[in-house]
C-alpha positions in Angstrom: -17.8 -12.7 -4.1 -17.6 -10.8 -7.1 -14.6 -12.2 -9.8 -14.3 -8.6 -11.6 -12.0 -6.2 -12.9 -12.2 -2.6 -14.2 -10.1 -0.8 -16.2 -10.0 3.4 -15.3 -7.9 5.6 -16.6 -6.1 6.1 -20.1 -5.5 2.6 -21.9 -2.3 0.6 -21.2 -1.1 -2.3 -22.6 -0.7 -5.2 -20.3 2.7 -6.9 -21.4 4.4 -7.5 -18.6 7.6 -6.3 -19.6 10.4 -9.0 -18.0 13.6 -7.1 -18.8 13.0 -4.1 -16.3 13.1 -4.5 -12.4 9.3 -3.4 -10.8 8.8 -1.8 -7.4 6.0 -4.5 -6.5 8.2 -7.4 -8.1 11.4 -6.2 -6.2 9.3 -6.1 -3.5 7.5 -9.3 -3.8 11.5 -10.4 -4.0 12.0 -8.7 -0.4 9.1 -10.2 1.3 10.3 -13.9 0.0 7.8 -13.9 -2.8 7.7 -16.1 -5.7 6.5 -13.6 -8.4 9.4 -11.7 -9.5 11.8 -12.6 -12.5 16.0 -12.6 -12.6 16.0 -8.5 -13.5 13.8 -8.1 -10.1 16.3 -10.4 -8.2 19.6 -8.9 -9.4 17.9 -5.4 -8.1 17.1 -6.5 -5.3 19.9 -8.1 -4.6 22.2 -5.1 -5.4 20.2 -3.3 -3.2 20.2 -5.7 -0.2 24.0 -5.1 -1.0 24.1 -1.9 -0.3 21.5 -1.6 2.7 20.6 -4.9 4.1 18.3 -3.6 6.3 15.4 -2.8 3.0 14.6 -6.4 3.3 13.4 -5.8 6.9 11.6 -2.8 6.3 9.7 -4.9 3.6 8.5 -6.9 6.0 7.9 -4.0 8.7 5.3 -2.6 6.4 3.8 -5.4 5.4 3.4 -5.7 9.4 1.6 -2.7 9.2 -0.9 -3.1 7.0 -2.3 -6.3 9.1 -2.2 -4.2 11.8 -3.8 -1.5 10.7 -6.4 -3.2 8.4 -7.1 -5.2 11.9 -8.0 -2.0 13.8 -9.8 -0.6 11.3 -11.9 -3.7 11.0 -12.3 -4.2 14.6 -12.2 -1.6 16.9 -13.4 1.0 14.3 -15.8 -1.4 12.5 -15.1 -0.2 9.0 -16.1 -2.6 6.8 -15.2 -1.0 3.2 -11.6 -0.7 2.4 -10.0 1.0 -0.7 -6.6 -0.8 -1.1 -4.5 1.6 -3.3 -1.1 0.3 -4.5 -2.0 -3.1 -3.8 1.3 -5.2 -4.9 1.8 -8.6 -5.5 -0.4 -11.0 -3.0 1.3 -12.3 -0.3 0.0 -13.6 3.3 -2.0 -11.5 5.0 -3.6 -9.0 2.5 -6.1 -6.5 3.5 -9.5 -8.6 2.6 -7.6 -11.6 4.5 -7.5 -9.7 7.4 -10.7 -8.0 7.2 -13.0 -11.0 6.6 -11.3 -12.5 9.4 -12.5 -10.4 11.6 -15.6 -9.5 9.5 -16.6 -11.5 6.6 -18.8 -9.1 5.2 -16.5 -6.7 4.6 -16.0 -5.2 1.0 -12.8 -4.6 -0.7 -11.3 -3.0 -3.9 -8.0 -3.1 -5.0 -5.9 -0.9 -7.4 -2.9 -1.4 -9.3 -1.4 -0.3 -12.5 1.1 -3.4 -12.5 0.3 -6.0 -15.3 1.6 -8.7 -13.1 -1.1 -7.7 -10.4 -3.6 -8.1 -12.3 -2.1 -11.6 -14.2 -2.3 -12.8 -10.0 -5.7 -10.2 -9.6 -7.5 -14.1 -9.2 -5.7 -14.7 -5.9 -6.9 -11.6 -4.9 -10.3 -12.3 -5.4 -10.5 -15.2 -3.3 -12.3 -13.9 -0.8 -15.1 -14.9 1.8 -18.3 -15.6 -0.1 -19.8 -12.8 2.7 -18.3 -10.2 1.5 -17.0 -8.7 -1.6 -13.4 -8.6 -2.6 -12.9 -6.6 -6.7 -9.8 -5.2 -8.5 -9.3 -2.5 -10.5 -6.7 -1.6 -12.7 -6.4 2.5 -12.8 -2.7 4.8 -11.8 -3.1 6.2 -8.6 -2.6 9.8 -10.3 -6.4 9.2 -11.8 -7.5 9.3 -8.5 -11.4 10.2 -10.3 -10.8 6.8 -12.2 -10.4 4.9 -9.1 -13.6 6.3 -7.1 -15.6 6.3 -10.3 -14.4 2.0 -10.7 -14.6 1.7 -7.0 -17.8 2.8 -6.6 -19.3 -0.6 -8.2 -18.1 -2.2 -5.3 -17.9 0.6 -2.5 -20.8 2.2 -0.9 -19.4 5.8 -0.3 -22.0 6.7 1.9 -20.5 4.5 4.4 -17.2 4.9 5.9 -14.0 3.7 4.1 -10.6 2.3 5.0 -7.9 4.0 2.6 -4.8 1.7 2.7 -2.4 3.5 0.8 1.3 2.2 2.1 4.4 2.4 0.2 2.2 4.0 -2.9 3.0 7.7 -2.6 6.6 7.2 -2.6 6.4 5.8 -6.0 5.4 9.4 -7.2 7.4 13.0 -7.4 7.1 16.3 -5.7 6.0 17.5 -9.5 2.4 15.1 -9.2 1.4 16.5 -6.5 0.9 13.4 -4.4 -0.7 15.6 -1.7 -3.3 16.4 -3.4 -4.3 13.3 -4.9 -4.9 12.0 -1.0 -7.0 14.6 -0.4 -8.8 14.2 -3.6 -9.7 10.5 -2.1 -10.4 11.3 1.2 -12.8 14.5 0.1 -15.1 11.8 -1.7 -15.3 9.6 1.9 -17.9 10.3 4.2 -17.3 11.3 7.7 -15.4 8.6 9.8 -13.3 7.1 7.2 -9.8 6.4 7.7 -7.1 6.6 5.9 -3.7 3.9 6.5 -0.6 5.4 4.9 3.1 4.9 5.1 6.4 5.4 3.7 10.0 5.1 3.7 11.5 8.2 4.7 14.7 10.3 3.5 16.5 9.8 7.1 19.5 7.2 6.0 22.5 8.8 3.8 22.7 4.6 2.9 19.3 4.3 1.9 19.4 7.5 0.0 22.2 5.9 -2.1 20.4 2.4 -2.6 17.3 4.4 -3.8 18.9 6.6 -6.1 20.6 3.2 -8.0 17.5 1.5 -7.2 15.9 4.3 -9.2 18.9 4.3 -12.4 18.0 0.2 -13.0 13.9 -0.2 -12.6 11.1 0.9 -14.6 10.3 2.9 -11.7 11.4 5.4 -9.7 11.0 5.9 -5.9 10.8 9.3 -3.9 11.7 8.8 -0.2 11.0 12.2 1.3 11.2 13.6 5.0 9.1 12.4 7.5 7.4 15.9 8.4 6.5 15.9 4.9 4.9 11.9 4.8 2.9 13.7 8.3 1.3 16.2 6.6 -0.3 13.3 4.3 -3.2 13.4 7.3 -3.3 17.2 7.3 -6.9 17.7 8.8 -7.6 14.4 10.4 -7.9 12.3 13.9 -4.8 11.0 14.1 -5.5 7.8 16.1 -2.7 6.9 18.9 0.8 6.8 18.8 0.2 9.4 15.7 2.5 9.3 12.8 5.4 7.2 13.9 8.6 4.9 13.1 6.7 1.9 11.4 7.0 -0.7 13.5 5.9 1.4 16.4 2.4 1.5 15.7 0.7 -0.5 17.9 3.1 -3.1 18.0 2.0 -7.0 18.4 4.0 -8.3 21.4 6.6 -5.3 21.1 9.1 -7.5 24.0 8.6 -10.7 21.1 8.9 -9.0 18.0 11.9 -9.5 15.9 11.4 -6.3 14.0 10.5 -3.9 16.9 13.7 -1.8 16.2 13.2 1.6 14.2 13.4 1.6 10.4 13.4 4.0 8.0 10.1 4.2 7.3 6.9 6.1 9.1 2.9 5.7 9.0 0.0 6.3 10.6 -3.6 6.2 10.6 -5.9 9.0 10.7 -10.0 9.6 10.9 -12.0 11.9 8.6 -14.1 14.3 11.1 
């Protein structure tokens, strides 16, 4: 296991600044998480207020991602993963999941959050098989990322791009189309890339955001969900294609308690 971190990108000072709400600390707050301070309760709170339902799409994405990390890892037998946007740990993160199913499996992560990388150590925990790094870089300096990543990252080999909930914490203005395919044109042929998103679809969720965005560092873009599809523009979209989030290969759909639709789409597609 390899206890590392890299820096990319322009310097940043790593205060953690406790008296602004944070996307991953609200949603750390959402998911029932520990790391988060009063500012990041009191947001999320006001926003639970105003649609309860953003808890629940918290944890439908988080769903995702071990879904999606465990068919990449098993059916597809990837065995690199570039985690982008990475959040505060919780259960279930993407080198959990993989090294379940294939301890040998090599992750990076990458975050720009001070607070991600204070808890970068429980990250790293990871099976001695395999490889689990962090890096700290913005996900605008996407030449940053593969030029850290690479350390870890064979990109000769096929790679699983998790990027959920990431994009939507950048404008129309960045470009955030083209920073995906920046990424995806350094991965060989049959990498995958895992994306998703909450979409622009609820008047009520439009409203939350837009306060959500007036009281945190922040700012969140939710956007249409024809234009969070053309994210995969040019690959394989593996079955049921770019869907409601909990639709994606649901576990036990007839059991699960969040099967419902939610504001929020993904999908996972194949480089050719």
């Amino acid at each position: 296991m390899t206890d590392g971190s890299s820096t990319s990108g322009p310097e940043r000072s790593t205060r953690i600044d406790a008296g602004a709400a944070h996307s991953a600390r609200v949603w750390n707050y959402l998911l029932g998480g520990k790391d988060n301070y009063a500012i990041d309760r009191q947001t999320g709170d006001m926003i639970l207020r105003m649609f309860p339902d953003i808890a629940r799409i918290a944890r439908v994405q988080r769903a995702f991602l071990a879904r999606a990390v465990r068919y990449l890892a098993g059916e597809a037998g990837i065995r690199q993963f570039l985690d982008i946007g990475t959040g505060l740990p919780t259960a279930d993160n993407t080198h959990q999941v993989a090294q379940r199913i294939a301890p040998e499996s090599r992750i990076v992560y990458v975050d720009n959050d001070p607070l991600v990388l204070v808890h970068a150590h429980a990250l790293l925990a990871g099976d001695p098989a395999g490889v689990t790094d962090y890096v700290e870089a913005d996900v605008r300096d996407p030449e940053g990322i593969l030029r850290e990543a690479a350390r870890t990252l064979d990109f000769t080999r096929p790679v699983g791009l998790m990027m959920l909930g990431i994009m939507g914490q950048l404008p129309d203005g960045d470009d955030p189309w083209a920073i995906v395919r920046r990424l995806l044109e350094a991965l060989p042929s049959g990498s995958y890339l895992a994306l998703s998103d909450g979409t622009d679809t609820s008047a009520t969720l439009n409203e939350a955001i837009r306060i959500y965005n007036q009281n945190s560092a922040g700012s969140y873009h939710l956007r249409g969900p024809e234009r969070i599809a053309d994210f995969f523009e040019g690959l394989d979209l593996m079955e049921p294609g770019v869907v409601t989030t909990c639709l994606w290969r649901p576990d036990f759909p007839a059991l699960d308690p969040f099967s419902t639709e939610v504001d929020a789409i993904c999908g996972v597609g194949r480089k050719p």
